[in-house]
N, C-alpha and C positions, 0 to 999 in steps of 0.2 A: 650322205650318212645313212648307213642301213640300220632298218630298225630294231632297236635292244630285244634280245628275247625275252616274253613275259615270262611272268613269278609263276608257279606252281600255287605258293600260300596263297595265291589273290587280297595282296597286304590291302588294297583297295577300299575290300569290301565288306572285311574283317573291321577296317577303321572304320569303315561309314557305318556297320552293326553297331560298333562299340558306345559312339558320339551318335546313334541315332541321328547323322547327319546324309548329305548328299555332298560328295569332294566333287569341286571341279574335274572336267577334263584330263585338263591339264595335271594336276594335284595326285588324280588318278594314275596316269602314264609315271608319276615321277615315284610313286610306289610298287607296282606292276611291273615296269620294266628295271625297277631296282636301281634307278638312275643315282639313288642315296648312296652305294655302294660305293661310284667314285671318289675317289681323293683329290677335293679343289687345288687349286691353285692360289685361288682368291682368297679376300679376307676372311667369306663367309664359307668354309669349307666343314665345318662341320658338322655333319647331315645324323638326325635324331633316327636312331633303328626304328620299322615301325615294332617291336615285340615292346620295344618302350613306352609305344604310346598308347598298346592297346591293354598296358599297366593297368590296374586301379588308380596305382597314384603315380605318374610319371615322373622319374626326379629333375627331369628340364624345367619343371611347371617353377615358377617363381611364386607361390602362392600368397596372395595380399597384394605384394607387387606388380604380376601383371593381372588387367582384367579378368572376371571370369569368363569372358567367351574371348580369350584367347590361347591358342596350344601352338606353343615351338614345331616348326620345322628343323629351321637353318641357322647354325650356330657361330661365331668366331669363337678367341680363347678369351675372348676377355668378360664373355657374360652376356652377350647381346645376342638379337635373337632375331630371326624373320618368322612369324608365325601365321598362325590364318585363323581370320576370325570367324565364327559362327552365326550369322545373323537370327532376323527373325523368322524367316521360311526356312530354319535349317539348314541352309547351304552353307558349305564351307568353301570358299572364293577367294577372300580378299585379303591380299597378304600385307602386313604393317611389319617396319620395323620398330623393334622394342629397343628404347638402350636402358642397361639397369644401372648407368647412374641416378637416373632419378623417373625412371619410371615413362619417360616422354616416349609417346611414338608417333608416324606416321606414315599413313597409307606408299607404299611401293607399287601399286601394280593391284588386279586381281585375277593373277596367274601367276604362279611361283616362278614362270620361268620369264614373266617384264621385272620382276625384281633384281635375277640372276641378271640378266641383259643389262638394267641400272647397272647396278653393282660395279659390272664390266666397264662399263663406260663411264662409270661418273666423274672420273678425272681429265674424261676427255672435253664437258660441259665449261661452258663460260663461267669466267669469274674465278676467281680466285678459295682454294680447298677449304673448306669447313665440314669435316668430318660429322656424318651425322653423330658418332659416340667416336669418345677415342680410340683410333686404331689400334690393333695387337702390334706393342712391343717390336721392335725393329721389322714391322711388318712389310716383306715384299715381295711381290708373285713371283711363285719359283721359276715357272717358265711359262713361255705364252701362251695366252689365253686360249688360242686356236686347238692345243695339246690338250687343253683342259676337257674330261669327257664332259664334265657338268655344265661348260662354260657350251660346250657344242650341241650340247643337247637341250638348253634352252634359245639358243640362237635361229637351231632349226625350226622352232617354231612360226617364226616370222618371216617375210619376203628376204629376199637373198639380198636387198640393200641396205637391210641389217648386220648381216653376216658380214657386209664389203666395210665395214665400219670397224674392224678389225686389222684389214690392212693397208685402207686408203688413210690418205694423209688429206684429211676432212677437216677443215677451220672449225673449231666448239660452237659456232652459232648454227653449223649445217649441222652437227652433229644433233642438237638441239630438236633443230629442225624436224631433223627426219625423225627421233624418236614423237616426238607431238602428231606428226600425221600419219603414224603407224599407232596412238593411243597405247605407247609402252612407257608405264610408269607415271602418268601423267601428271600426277599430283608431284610426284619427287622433284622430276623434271622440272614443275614450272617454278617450287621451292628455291632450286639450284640457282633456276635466270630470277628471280627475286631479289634473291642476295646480290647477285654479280650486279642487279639495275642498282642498287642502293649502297654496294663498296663503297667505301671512301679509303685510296690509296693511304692517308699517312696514318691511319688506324692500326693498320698490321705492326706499326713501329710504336705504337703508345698502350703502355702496361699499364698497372694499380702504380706500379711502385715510380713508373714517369712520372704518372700522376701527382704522386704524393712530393714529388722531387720539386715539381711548380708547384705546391701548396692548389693542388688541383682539387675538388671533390670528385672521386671515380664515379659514383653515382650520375652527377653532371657529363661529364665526359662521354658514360657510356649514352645519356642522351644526346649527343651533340656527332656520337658514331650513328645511332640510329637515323639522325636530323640536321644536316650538316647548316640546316637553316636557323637552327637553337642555338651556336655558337657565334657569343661574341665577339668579335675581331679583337678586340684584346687578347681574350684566350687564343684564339688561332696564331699572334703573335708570340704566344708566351713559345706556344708546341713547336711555332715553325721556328724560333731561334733555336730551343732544346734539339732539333732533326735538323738543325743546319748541315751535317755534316751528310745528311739523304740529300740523294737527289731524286727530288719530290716536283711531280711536274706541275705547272698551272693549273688544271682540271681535277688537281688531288683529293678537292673538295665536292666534285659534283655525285648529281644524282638522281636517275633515272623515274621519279616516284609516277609517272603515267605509264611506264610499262611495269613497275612494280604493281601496279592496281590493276592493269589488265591482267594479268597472271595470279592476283588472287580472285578479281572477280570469277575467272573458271575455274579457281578449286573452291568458291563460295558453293558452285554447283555442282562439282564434283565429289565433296566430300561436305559437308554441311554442318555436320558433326567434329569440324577441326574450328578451335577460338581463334589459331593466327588470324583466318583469311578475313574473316568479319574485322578484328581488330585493327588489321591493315587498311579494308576499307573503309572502316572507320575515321584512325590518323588519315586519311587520303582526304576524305571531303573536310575533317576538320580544317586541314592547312587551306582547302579550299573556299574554308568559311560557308561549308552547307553544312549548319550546326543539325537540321533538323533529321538530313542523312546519317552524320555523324551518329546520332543519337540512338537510332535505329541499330544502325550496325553493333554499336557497342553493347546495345543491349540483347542482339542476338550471341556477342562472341561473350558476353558473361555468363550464359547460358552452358556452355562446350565446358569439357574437364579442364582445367587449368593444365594434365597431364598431355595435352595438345596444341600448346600456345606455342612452344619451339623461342620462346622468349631469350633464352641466351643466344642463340645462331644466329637470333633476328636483331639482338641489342634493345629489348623490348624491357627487360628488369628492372632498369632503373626504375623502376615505379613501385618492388616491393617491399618497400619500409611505408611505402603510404596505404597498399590495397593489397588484397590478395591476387587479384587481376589487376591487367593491363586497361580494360577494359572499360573497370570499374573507377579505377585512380583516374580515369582519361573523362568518364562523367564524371566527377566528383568536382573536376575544373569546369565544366563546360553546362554541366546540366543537375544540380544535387538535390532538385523536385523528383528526378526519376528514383533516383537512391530512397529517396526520402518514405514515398512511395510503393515503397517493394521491402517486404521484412526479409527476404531474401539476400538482395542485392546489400543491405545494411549491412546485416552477419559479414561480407567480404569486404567491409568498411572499415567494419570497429576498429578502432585502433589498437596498435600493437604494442607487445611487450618482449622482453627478454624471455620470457616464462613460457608466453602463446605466441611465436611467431606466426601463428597462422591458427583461426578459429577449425580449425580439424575439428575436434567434438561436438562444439555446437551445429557445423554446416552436417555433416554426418547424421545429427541426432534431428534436424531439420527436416532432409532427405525422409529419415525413418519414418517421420510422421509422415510428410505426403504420400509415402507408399501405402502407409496403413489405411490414409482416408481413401485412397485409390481402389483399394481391393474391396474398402468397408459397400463401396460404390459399383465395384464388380469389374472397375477397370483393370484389366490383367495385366493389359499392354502396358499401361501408362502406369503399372504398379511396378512390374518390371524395371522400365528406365527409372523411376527412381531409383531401387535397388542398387543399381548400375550406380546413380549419384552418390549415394551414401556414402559407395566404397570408391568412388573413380573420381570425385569432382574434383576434390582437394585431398584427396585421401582420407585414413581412421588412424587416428591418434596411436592405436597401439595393436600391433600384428593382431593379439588375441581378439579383436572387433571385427577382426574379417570372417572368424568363425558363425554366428548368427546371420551376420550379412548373406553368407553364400550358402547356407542352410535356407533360408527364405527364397533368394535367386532360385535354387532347385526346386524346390516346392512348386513357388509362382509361374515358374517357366514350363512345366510340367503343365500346369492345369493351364496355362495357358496356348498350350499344343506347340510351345518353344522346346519340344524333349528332346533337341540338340543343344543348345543353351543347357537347360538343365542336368543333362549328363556331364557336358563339361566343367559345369558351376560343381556339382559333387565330386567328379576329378578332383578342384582347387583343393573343394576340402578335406579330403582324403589328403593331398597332399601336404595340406595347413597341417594337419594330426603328427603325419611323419616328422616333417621334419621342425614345428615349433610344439610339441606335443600339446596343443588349444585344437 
C-alpha cells in the first residue's frame, strides 16, 4: 500500500491546538493523510470532518450523554460512536466504543486503527454475535473488506498476519489468537471469548414472552442465562419441553467460567476503570466460595461507572430491582457489614421505587460533595474524578445538571494542568447550550 499523501491543513495539529491535546500516532496519520475522507464499507463508516471538530461546539458531541473527555471520531447511522478519550497527561489514544442507547462503552484498542481491525473481524471471533449496540438497519458490507480504503489502511498497520486474516479461512479461536498476541483490541477481544466461555445454547431460544408462557420470572431466567448453575432442574425441564421441537444438544447447558475469569482477570489490568471485569471476578470466587475475594472484587467493581458494567451483553441485570449495581446487590447476599459501612455504597442500596428507579440525584449530589472536600484539600486530581462521578457514575437526573458539572470539570482540569480535559469538558458545554439551550 503506498502511502496517502499528507494534508496541506495539518488537520493534526490544528486538533491537538484546539484540545490542547497530544493525538496518537496513529490518530495523527488518520487526519493528515485524510484517511476520513474514504467511504467505509463497514458498519462504522462514518468519519467526523476534522472542521467539525475544531468546532466550538461539535454537533457529534452527545453532551450529558457521553463523558466529558470524550470526542467522536467514527460514526454508524444509528448514533454510535468510536471516540478517543483524553486522559490525564493530555494524550489523546484510547479509543472506546460509545453506544447511545444507554450511554454504555468500552475500550476498543488504543489506536483507531485496533478498533477498525476489531470492527473487521469481530464476526470472525468465537461464540455466538452479540452486537456491541444494535447494528444499522439491514446492515451489510457493501464489498469486501480488502476494497475498503479505511479497512486497508488500518490493517497496514499491523504485521502482514493480520492482513492474511482477511483471506485465510482461520478457525475463530486462531483468529482470536492472533489478534491477543499482536495486542489489537485487547479488552474487546477478550469481552468477545467471555461471552462465547459462558453461552448457553438454549438461551438464544428463550424470550420474556417464553418466559412468561411457563409462568417463568424473566428476572430469574436471565440469572439462570448468566449461571447455568442457578437453575433448577425443574425449570430446565419446564424450557427443555417448551424447545422440544430444538435440537438442543447435551452440553446446551455448559460453561466455561475458568476461562471466563482468566479473560477478565487481564482486562481487571488492562483497563481498571471498567465494573464488568471486577464483578466477574467477583461472581468467579463467589461460586468458588472465597467470600473474602469475592468481597474485594465487588467492592472494587462498585466503584467503576455503572455506564461500564456491559450488564445486559453479560446477562448481569437481573439484579436491578434490588441495587443499582451488580456488584452491590451481589454484597448485599454475601457481606451487608461492607454496605453498612460505607455511606456510599448504601445510597446504591436504598430501595427502589416506581418514581426513583435509580438514586441519580442523591449519588450525583454525593459525588458533588466529595469533590468539593477534595479541592477544599487542594486535591485537584482526586477533585477531578469526582467530577467525572457526579456526572458518569449512575448519571444526573436531568440534562440541565450536566451544565455546572462540566463548568467545574473545566475549571478543575485547567488548574489542575488537565488543559486537554478541560478544553474538551467546555466543548460538552458549548455544546449542552446549543443544542438543550441550559
Amino acid at each position: 500500500m503506498s502511502a496517502p499523501k499528507r494534508s496541506p491543513h495539518q488537520w493534526s495539529a490544528q486538533i491537538a491546538e484546539r484540545y490542547s491535546c497530544v493525538l496518537s500516532d496513529d490518530l495523527a496519520d488518520w487526519f493528515d493523510a485524510e484517511i476520513w475522507k474514504g467511504c467505509g464499507s463497514g458498519e462504522y463508516c462514518e468519519s467526523v470532518h476534522p472542521e467539525t471538530l475544531l468546532s466550538d461546539a461539535p454537533d457529534v458531541i452527545w453532551p450529558g450523554l457521553m463523558p466529558a473527555n470524550l470526542l467522536p471520531i467514527l460514526g454508524d447511522s444509528m448514533g454510535n460512536w468510536l471516540g478517543v478519550r483524553i486522559d490525564c497527561e493530555n494524550k489523546a489514544s484510547q479509543i472506546v466504543h460509545w453506544f447511545h442507547g444507554g450511554g454504555d462503552w468500552i475500550p476498543w484498542g488504543n489506536r483507531l486503527s485496533e478498533a477498525i481491525v476489531f470492527e473487521t473481524l469481530v464476526d470472525q471471533l468465537p461464540g455466538p454475535r452479540r452486537a456491541a449496540a444494535l447494528p444499522a438497519e439491514n446492515f451489510e458490507r457493501q464489498s469486501s473488506p480488502k476494497n475498503d480504503a479505511i479497512v486497508r489502511w488500518a490493517f497496514a498497520k499491523y504485521p502482514s498476519e493480520i492482513a492474511d486474516l482477511l483471506d485465510q479461512s482461520v478457525t475463530p479461536a486462531a483468529v482470536a489468537d492472533r489478534l491477543l498476541r499482536h495486542s489489537i483490541a485487547e479488552v474487546a477481544v477478550r469481552f468477545e471469548l467471555i461471552q462465547a466461555a459462558l453461552f448457553q445454547d438454549w438461551s438464544s431460544h428463550v424470550s420474556e414472552l417464553v418466559a412468561e408462557s411457563l409462568e417463568l420470572d424473566w428476572n430469574q431466567v436471565v440469572n439462570w442465562i448468566f449461571d447455568a448453575d442457578q437453575m433448577p432442574e425443574s425449570a430446565w425441564q419446564q424450557i427443555e419441553g417448551k424447545l422440544n421441537h430444538r435440537k438442543l444438544d447435551d452440553d446446551c447447558r455448559d460453561q466455561d467460567w475458568d476461562t471466563a475469569a482468566m479473560h477478565a482477570r487481564a482486562c481487571q489490568s488492562l483497563a481498571p476503570d471498567l465494573s464488568w471485569p471486577w464483578d466477574l471476578i467477583g461472581y468467579y470466587n463467589e461460586r468458588l466460595g472465597k467470600r473474602s475475594q469475592a468481597v474485594a472484587a465487588y467492592g472494587q467493581g462498585a466503584m467503576q461507572s455503572t455506564f461500564t458494567d456491559q450488564s445486559v451483553r453479560l446477562h448481569m441485570h437481573f439484579t436491578q430491582s434490588t441495587a443499582a449495581k451488580f456488584s452491590i446487590a451481589r454484597l448485599h447476599e454475601i457481606d451487608r457489614t461492607v454496605i453498612a459501612n460505607n455511606d456510599y455504597f448504601q445510597l446504591l442500596q436504598e430501595s427502589r421505587s416506581a418514581e426513583e428507579p435509580l438514586p441519580l440525584r442523591k449519588v450525583c449530589e454525593y459525588w458533588m460533595r466529595v469533590a468539593d472536600d477534595y479541592q477544599h484539600h487542594g486535591n485537584l486530581k482526586a477533585t477531578l474524578d469526582s467530577l467525572m462521578r457526579a456526572g458518569w457514575d449512575l448519571g444526573a437526573e436531568q440534562i440541565a445538571d450536566y451544565g455546572p458539572i462540566l463548568e467545574k470539570i473545566e475549571a478543575v482540569a485547567a488548574d489542575a494542568g488537565q488543559v486537554g480535559r478541560s478544553r474538551l469538558a467546555a466543548a460538552h458545554r458549548q455544546c449542552l447550550n446549543r443544542r438543550y439551550g441550559v
